[in-house]
C-alpha positions as CSV (number, residue, x, y, z in Angstrom):
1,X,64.2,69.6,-34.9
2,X,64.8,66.8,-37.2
3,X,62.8,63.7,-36.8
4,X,64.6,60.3,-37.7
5,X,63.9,58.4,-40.5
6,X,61.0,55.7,-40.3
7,X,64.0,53.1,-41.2
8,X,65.9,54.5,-38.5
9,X,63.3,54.2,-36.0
10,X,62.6,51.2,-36.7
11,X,66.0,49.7,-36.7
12,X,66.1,51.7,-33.0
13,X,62.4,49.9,-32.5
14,X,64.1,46.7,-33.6
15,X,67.3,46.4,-31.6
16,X,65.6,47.6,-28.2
17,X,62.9,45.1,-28.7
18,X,65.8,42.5,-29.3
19,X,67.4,43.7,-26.2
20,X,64.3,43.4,-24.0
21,X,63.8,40.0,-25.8
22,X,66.8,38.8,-24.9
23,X,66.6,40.3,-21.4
24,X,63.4,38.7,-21.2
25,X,64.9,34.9,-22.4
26,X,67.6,35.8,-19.5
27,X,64.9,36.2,-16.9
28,X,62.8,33.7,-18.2
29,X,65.9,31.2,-18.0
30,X,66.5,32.3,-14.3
31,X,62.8,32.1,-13.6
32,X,62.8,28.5,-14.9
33,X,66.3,27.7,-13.5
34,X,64.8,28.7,-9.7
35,X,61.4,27.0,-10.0
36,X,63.5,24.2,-10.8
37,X,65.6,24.9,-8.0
38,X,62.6,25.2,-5.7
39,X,60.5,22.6,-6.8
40,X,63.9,20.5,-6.6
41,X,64.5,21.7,-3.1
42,X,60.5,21.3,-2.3
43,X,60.3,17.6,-3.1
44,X,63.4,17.1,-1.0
45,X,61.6,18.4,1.7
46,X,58.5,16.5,1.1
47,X,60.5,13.2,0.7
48,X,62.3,13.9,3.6
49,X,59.2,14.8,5.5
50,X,57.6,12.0,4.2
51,X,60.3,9.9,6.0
52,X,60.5,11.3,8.7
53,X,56.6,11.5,9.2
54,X,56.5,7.1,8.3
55,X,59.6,6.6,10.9
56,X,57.5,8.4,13.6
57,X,54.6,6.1,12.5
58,X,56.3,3.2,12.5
59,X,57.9,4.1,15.7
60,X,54.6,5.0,16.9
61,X,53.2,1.5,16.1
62,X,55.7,-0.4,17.9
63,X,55.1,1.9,20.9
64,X,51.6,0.4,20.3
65,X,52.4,-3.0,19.7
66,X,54.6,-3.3,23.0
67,X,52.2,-1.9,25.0
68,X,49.6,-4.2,23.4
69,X,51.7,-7.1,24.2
70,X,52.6,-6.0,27.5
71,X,48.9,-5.3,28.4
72,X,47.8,-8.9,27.1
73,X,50.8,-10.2,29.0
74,X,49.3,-8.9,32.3
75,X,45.7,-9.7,31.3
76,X,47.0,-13.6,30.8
77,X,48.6,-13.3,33.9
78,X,45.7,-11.8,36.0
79,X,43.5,-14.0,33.9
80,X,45.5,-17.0,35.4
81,X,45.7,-16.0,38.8
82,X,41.9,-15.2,38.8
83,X,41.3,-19.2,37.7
84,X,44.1,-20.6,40.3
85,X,42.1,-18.5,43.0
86,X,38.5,-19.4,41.5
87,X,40.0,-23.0,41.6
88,X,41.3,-23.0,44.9
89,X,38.0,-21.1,46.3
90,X,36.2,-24.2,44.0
91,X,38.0,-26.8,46.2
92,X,37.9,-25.5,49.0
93,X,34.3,-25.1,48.9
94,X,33.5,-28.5,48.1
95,X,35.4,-29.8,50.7
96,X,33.4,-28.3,53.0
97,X,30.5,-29.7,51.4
98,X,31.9,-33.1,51.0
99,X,33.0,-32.7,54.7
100,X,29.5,-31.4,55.6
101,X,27.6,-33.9,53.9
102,X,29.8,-36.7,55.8
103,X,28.8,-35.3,59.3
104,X,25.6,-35.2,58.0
105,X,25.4,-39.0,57.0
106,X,27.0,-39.7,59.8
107,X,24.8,-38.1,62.2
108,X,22.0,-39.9,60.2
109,X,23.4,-43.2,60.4
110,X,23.9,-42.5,64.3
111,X,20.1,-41.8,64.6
112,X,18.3,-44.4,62.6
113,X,17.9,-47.4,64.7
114,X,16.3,-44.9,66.9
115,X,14.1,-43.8,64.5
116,X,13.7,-47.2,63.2
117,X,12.7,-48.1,67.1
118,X,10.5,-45.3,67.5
119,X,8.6,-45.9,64.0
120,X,8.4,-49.9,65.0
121,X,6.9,-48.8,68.7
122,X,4.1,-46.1,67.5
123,X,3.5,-48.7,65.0
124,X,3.1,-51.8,67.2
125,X,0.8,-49.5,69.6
126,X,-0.8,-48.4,67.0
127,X,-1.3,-51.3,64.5
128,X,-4.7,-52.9,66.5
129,X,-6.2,-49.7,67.2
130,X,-8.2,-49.5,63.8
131,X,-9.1,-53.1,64.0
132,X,-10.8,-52.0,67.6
133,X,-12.4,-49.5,66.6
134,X,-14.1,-50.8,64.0
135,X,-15.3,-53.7,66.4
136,X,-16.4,-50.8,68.4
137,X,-18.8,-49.0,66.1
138,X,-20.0,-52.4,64.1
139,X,-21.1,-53.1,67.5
140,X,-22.4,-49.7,68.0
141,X,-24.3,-49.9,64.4
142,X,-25.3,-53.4,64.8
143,X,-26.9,-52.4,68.1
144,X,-28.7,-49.5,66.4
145,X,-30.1,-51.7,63.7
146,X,-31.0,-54.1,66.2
147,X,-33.2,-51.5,67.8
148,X,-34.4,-49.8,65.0
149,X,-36.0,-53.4,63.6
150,X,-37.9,-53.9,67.1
């Protein structure tokens, strides 16, 4: 057996690693050509995702916003039907003390020259009762002092 020539080997060394070189630039070019394909086809997904996820949110917000408005809409309109009943309940109320106090004035009115009468007759029955009694026990006193100077 006959070994080849070191020139010969290495020309055979040569051309197969040229060959796997240029295999390797192929696959290299496909590898590189389908990254870019996928990180291509990746950030179409992601802007389309993107989109899609700031529609829903936006969507979402309006959802929110209605509801807000709808849900301060019926709190201004409980809110003013509360104050029309507290206002009604207000006047009604004092009516009744307005109409209360009225009997009650009147009523007064209707009894004063009776108390007026009564005060002026306990008064009149009363007014020389002090005045006698006082005569009554000067005398008694004077009487006492008279005896005690004996």
């Amino acid at each position: 057996m006959h070994e080849p020539s070191l020139t010969t080997r290495e020309q055979t060394l040569l051309r197969d690693l040229t060959e796997l070189l240029a295999m390797r630039a192929e696959r290299h070019g496909a590898l590189t050509e389908s990254r870019d394909r996928a990180t291509a086809d990746a950030d179409r997904r992601l802007r389309a995702a993107t989109e899609q996820a700031d529609a829903a949110r936006a969507a979402a917000e309006a959802r929110a916003a209605e509801r807000a408005e709808a849900d301060r809409a019926a709190l201004d309109q409980r809110l003013s039907a509360d104050a029309r009943q507290a206002e009604a309940q207000f006047q009604r109320q004092a009516l009744t003390l307005k109409e209360r106090a009225a009997n009650d004035e009147a009523s007064l009115r209707k009894k004063l020259p009776d108390a007026v009468w009564l005060a002026d007759a306990v008064y009149d029955t009363a007014k020389d009762k002090p005045r006698a009694e006082f005569d009554a026990r000067k005398k008694d006193v004077d009487a006492h002092l008279a005896a005690a100077s004996l």
